[in-house]
C-alpha positions as CSV (number, residue, x, y, z in Angstrom):
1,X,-45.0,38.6,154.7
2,X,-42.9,38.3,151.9
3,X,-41.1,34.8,150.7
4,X,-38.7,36.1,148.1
5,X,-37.4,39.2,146.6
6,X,-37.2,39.0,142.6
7,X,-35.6,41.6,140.3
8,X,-35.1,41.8,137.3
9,X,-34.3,44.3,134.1
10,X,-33.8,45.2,131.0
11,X,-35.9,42.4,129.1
12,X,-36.4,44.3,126.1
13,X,-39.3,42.5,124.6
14,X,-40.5,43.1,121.2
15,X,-36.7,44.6,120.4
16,X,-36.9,45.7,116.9
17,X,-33.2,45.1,116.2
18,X,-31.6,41.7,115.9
19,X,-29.6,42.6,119.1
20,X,-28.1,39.5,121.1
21,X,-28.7,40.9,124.2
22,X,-32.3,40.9,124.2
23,X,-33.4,37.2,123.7
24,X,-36.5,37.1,124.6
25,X,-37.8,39.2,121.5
26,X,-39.1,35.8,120.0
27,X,-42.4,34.2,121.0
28,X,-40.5,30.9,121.6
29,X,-38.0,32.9,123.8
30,X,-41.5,34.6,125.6
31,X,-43.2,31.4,126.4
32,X,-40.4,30.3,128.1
33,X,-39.8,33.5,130.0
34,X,-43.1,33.2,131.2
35,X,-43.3,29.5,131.8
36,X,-40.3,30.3,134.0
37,X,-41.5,33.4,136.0
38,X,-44.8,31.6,136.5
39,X,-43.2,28.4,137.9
40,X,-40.6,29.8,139.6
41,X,-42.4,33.0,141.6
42,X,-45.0,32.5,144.3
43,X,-47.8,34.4,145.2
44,X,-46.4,35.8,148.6
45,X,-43.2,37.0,146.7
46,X,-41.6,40.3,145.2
47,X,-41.1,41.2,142.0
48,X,-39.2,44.4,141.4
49,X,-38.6,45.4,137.7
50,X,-35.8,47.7,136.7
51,X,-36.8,49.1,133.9
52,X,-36.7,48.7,129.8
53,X,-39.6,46.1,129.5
54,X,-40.5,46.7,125.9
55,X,-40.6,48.9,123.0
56,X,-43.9,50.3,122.9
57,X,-44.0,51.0,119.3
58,X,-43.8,47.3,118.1
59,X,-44.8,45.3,121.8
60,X,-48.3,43.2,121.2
61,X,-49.6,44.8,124.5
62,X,-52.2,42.1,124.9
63,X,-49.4,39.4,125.1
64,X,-47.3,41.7,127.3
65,X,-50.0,41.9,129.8
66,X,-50.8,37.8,129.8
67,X,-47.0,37.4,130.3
68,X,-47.1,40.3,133.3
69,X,-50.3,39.7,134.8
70,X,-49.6,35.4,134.8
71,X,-46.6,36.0,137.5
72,X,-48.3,35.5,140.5
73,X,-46.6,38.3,142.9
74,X,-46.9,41.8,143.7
75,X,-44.9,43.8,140.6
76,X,-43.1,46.9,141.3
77,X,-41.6,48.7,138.3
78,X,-38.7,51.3,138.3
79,X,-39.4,53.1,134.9
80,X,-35.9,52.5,132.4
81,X,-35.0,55.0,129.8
82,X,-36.5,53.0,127.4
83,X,-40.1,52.6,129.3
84,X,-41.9,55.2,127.0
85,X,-45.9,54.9,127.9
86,X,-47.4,56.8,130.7
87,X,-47.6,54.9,133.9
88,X,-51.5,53.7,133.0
89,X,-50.2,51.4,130.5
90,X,-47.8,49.6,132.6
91,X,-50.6,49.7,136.0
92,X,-53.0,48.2,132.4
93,X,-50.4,45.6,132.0
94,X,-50.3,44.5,135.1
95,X,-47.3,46.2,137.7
96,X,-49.0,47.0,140.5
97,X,-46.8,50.3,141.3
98,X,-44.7,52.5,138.5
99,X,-42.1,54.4,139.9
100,X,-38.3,55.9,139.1
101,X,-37.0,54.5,142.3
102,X,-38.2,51.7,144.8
103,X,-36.5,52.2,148.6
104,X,-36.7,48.8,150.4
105,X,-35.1,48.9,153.5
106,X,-31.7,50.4,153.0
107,X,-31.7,49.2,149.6
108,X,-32.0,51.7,146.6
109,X,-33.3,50.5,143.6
110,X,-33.4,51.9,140.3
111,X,-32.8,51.6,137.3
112,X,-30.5,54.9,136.0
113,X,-27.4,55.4,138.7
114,X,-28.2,57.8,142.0
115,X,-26.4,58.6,144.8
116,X,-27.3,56.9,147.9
117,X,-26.6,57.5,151.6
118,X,-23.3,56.1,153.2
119,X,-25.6,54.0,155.2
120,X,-27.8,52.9,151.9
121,X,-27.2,50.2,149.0
């Protein structure tokens, strides 16, 4: 049984651009990320991503998957429209499922808008 629910999104590691909304493109800004996922996530938990973890063309893949595969849950990831690899590399990485949408309960997640059911969120 499940502990805790995490989600998260739109990380945008490795950003090429000098962007303020993605600050975690430094290392510093990485190790801490992970420090913090690490610490704070247990074993038993959920981690569902929402897409846009990197871009491909610059991420160091090897540090990617120590930062992925070091949070000790099960990792679901809803594919963004900036996740550009072909679901092996994210399953390489360390998600355990790729996907466009995740349907917990009545709960819709993704990361690009859908419609839902009246009786869905």
């Amino acid at each position: 049984m499940m502990r805790n629910i995490w989600v998260c999104s739109d990380l945008h590691l490795w950003s090429r651009d000098n962007d303020s909304r993605h600050p975690f493109r430094s290392r510093h800004n990485l190790g801490k990320l992970s420090d913090q996922f690490a610490q704070d996530i247990q074993e038993d938990d959920l981690l569902i991503f929402l897409g846009d973890l990197c871009d491909p063309d610059v991420t160091d893949t090897a540090k990617l998957a120590a930062i992925v595969q070091r949070i000790p849950c099960r990792k679901l990831m809803c594919r963004g429209n900036h996740d550009l690899q072909d679901d092996a590399f994210y399953l390489e990485v360390g998600f355990d499922e790729v996907t466009e949408v995740i349907r917990l309960y009545n709960i819709i997640f993704s990361h690009k808008p859908i419609k839902v059911a009246a009786d869905e969120l």
